[in-house]
Backbone as CSV, one residue per row, in Angstrom:
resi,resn,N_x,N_y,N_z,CA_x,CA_y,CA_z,C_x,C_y,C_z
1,UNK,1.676,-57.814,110.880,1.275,-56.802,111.835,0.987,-57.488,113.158
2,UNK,1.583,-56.730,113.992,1.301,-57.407,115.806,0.419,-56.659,116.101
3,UNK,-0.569,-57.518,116.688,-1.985,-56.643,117.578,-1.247,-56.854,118.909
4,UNK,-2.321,-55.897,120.407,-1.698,-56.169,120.981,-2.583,-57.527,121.628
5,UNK,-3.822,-58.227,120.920,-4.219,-59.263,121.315,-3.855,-60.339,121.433
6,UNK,-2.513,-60.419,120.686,-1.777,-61.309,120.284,-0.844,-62.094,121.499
7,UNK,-0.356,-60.456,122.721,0.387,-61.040,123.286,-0.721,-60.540,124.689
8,UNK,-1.878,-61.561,125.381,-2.564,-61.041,126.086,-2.073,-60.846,127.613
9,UNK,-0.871,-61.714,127.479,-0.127,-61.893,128.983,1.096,-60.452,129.144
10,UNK,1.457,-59.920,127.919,2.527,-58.807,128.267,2.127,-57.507,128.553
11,UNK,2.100,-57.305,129.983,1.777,-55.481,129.939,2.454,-54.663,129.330
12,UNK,3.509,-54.926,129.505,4.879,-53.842,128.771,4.171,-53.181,126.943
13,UNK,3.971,-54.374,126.515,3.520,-54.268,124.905,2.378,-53.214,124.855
14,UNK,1.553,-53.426,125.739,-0.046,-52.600,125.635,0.552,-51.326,126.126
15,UNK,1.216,-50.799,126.498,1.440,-49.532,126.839,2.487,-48.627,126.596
16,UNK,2.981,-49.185,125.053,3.360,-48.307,124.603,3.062,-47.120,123.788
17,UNK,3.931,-45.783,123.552,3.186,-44.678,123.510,3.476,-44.629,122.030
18,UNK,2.455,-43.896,121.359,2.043,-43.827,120.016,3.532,-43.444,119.071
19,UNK,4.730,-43.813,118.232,5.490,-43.576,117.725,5.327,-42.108,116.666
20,UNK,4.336,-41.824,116.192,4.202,-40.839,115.364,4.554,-39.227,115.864
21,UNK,5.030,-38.778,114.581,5.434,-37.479,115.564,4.101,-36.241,115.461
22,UNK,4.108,-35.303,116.100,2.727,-34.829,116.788,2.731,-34.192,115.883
23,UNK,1.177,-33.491,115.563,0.925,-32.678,114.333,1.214,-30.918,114.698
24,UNK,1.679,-30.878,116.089,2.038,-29.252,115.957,3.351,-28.910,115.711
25,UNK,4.455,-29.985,115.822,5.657,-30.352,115.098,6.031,-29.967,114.049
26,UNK,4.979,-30.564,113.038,4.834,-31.007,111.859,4.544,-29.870,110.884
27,UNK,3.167,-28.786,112.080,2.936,-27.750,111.157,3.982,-26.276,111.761
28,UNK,4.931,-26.366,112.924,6.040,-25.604,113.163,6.828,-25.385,111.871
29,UNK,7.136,-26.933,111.723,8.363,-27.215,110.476,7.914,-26.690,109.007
30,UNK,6.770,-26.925,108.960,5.956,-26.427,107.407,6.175,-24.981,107.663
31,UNK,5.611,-24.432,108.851,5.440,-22.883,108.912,6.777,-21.990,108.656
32,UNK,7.893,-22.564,109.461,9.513,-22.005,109.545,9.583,-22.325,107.669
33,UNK,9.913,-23.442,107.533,10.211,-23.858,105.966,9.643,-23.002,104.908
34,UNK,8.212,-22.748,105.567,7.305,-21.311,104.329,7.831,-20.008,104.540
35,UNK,7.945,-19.823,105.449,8.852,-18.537,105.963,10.126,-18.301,105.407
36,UNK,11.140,-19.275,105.390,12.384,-19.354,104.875,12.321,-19.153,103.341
37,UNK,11.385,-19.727,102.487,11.340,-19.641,101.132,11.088,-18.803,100.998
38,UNK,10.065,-17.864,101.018,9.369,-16.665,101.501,10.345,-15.332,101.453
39,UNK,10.915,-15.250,102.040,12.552,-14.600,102.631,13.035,-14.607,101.905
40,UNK,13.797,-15.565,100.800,14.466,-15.906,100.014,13.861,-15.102,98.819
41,UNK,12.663,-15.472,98.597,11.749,-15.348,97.388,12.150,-13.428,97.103
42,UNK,11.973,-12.778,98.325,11.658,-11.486,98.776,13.205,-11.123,98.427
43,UNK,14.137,-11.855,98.758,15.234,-11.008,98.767,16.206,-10.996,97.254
44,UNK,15.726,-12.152,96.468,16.235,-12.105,95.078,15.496,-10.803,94.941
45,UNK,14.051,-11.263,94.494,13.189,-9.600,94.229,13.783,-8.947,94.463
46,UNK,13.945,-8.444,95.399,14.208,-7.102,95.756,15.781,-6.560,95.295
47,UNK,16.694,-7.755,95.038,18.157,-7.581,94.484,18.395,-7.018,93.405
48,UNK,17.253,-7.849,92.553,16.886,-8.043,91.114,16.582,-6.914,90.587
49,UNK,15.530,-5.873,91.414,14.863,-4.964,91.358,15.505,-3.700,91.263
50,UNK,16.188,-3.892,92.326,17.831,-2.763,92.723,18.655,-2.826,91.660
51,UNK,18.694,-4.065,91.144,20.707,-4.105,89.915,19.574,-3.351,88.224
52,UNK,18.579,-4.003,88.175,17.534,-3.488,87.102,17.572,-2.179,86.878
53,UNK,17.201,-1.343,88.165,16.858,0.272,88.119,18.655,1.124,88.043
54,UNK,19.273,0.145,88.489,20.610,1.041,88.790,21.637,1.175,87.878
55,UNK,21.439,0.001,86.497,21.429,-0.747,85.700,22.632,-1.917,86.155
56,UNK,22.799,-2.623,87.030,23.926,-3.780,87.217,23.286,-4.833,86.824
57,UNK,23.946,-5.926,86.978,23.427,-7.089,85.649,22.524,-7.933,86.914
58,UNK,21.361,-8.255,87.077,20.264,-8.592,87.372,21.080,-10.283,88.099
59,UNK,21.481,-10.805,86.792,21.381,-12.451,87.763,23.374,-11.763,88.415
60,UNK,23.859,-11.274,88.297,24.908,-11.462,89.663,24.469,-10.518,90.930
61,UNK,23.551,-10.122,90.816,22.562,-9.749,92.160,22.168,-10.385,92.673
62,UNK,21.611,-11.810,91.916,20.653,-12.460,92.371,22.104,-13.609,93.168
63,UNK,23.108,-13.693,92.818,24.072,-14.846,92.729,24.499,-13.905,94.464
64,UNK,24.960,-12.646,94.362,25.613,-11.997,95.377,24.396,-12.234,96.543
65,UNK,23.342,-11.971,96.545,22.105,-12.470,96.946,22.230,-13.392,98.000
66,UNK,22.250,-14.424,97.090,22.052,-15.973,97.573,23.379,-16.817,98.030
67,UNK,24.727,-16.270,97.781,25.646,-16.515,98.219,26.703,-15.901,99.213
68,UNK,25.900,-14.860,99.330,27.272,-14.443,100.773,25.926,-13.775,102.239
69,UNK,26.728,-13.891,103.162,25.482,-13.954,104.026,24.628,-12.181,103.883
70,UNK,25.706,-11.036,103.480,24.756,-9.782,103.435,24.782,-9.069,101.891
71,UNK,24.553,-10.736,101.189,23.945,-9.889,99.456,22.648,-8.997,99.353
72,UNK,21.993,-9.112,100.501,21.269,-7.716,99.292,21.869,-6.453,100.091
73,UNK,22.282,-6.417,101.342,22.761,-5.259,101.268,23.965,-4.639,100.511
74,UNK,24.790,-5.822,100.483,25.731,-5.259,99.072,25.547,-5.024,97.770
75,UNK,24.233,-5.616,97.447,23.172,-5.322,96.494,22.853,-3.810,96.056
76,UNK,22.450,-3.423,97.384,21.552,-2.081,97.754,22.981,-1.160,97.602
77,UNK,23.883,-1.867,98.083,25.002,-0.801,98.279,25.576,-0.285,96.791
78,UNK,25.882,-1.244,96.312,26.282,-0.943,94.893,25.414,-0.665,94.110
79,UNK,23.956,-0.676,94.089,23.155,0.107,93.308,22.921,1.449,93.667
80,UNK,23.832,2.006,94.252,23.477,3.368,94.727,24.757,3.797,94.829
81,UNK,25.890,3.575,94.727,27.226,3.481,94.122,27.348,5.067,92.657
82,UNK,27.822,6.119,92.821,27.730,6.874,91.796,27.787,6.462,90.855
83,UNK,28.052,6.286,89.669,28.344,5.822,88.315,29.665,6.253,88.223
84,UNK,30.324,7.373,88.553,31.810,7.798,88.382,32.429,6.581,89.371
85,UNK,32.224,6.217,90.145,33.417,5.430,91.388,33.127,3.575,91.219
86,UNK,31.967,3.178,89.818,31.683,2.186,89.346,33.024,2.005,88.839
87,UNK,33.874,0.722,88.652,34.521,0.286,87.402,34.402,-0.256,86.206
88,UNK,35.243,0.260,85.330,34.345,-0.008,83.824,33.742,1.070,83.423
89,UNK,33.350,2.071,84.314,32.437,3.631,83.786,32.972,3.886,83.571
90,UNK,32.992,5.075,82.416,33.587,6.159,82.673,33.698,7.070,84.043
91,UNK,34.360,8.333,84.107,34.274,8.507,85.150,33.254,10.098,85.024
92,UNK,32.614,10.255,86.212,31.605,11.704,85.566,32.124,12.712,85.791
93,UNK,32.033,14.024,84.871,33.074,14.886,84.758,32.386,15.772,85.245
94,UNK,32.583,17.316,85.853,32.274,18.346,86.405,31.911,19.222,84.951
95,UNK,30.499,19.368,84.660,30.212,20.069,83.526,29.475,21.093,84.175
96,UNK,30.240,22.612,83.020,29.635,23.251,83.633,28.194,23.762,83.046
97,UNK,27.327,24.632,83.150,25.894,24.511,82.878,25.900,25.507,81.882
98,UNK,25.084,24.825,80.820,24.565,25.115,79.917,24.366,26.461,79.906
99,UNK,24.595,27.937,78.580,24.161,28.770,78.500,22.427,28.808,78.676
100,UNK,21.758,29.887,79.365,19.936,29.692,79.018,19.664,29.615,77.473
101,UNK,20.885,29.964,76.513,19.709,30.383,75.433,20.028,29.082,74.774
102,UNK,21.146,27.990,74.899,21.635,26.711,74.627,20.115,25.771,75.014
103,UNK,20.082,26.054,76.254,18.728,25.318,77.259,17.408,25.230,76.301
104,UNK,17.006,26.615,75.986,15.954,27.658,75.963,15.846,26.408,74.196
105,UNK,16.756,26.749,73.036,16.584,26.317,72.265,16.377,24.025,72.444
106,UNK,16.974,23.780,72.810,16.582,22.402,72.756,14.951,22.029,73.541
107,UNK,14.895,22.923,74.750,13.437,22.776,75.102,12.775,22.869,74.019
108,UNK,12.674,24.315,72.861,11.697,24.282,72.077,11.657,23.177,70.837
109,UNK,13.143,22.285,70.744,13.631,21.530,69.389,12.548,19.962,70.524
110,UNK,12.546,20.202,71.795,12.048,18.669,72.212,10.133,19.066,72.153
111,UNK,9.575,20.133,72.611,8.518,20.560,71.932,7.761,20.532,70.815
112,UNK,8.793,20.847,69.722,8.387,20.634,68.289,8.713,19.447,68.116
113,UNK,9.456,18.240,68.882,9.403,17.065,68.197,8.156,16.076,69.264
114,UNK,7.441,16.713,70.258,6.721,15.667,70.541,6.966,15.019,71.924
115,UNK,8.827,15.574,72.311,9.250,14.540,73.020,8.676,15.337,74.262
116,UNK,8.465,16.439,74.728,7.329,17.387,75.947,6.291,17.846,75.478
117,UNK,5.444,17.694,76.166,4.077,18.647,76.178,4.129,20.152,76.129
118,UNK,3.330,20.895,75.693,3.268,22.209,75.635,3.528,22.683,77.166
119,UNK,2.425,22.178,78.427,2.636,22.271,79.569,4.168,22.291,80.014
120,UNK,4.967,20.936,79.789,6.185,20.883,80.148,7.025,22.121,80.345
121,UNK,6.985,22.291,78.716,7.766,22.941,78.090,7.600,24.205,79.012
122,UNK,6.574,24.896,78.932,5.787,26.331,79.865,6.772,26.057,81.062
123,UNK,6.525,24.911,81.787,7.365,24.920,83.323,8.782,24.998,83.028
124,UNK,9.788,24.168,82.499,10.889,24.001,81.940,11.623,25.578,81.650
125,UNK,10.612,26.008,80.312,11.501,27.592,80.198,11.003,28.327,81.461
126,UNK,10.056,28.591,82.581,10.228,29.150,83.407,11.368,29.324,84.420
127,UNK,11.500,27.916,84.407,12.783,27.101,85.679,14.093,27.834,84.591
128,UNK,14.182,27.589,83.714,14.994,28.187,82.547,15.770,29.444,83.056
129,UNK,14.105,30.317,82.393,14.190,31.680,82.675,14.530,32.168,84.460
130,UNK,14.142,31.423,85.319,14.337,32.399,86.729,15.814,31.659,87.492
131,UNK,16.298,30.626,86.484,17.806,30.873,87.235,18.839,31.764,86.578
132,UNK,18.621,32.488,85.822,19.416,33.546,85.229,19.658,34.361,85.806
């Protein structure tokens, strides 16, 4: 290690400026870098979250994501994609609606099994009954 006592005759030596780099630098770079992960962190989530509910397969969300520059909006896009214009679906067919008394009976078969509440059921055959 050189002091600068060492060389008492050189001005040049004593006045040089501190080599280290400054600490608001230091915590810029930490701050951007937390931010960036951050971002990242947020946008799998949120990919993940979208292919889950829409049912598309979770890690090529996360892959479309992280590899092209606007994966989650193509994310978002194809989770909201009909199910008929998906490939691989079937395609969804124009059905037409149920007779009321077709309706009327499975409400009371999901009633007696538990799968609605009495309440439900009350609202259900109303909605039932007043589009006739």
């Amino acid at each position: 290690m050189i002091l600068v006592e060492d060389f008492p005759g050189d001005p040049t030596f004593a006045d040089q400026p501190s080599m280290g780099i400054p600490g608001v630098f230091v915590f810029f770079f930490v701050l951007v870098l937390a931010i960036g992960i951050g971002g990242t962190i947020w946008r799998v989530t949120a990919a993940r979250d979208m292919a889950r509910r829409s049912g598309l397969d979770a890690d090529e969300a996360t892959a479309m994501t992280l590899l092209s520059d606007h994966g989650l909006e193509a994310t978002y896009l194809a989770s909201h994609i009909e199910p008929h214009l998906r490939p691989g679906q079937p395609a969804a067919q124009s059905q037409t609606p149920k007779p009321a008394a077709e309706r009327l009976a499975e409400l009371a078969s999901l009633r007696d099994s538990g799968a609605i509440t009495e309440a439900e059921y009350a609202e259900r055959r109303k909605a039932v009954i007043d589009s006739v």
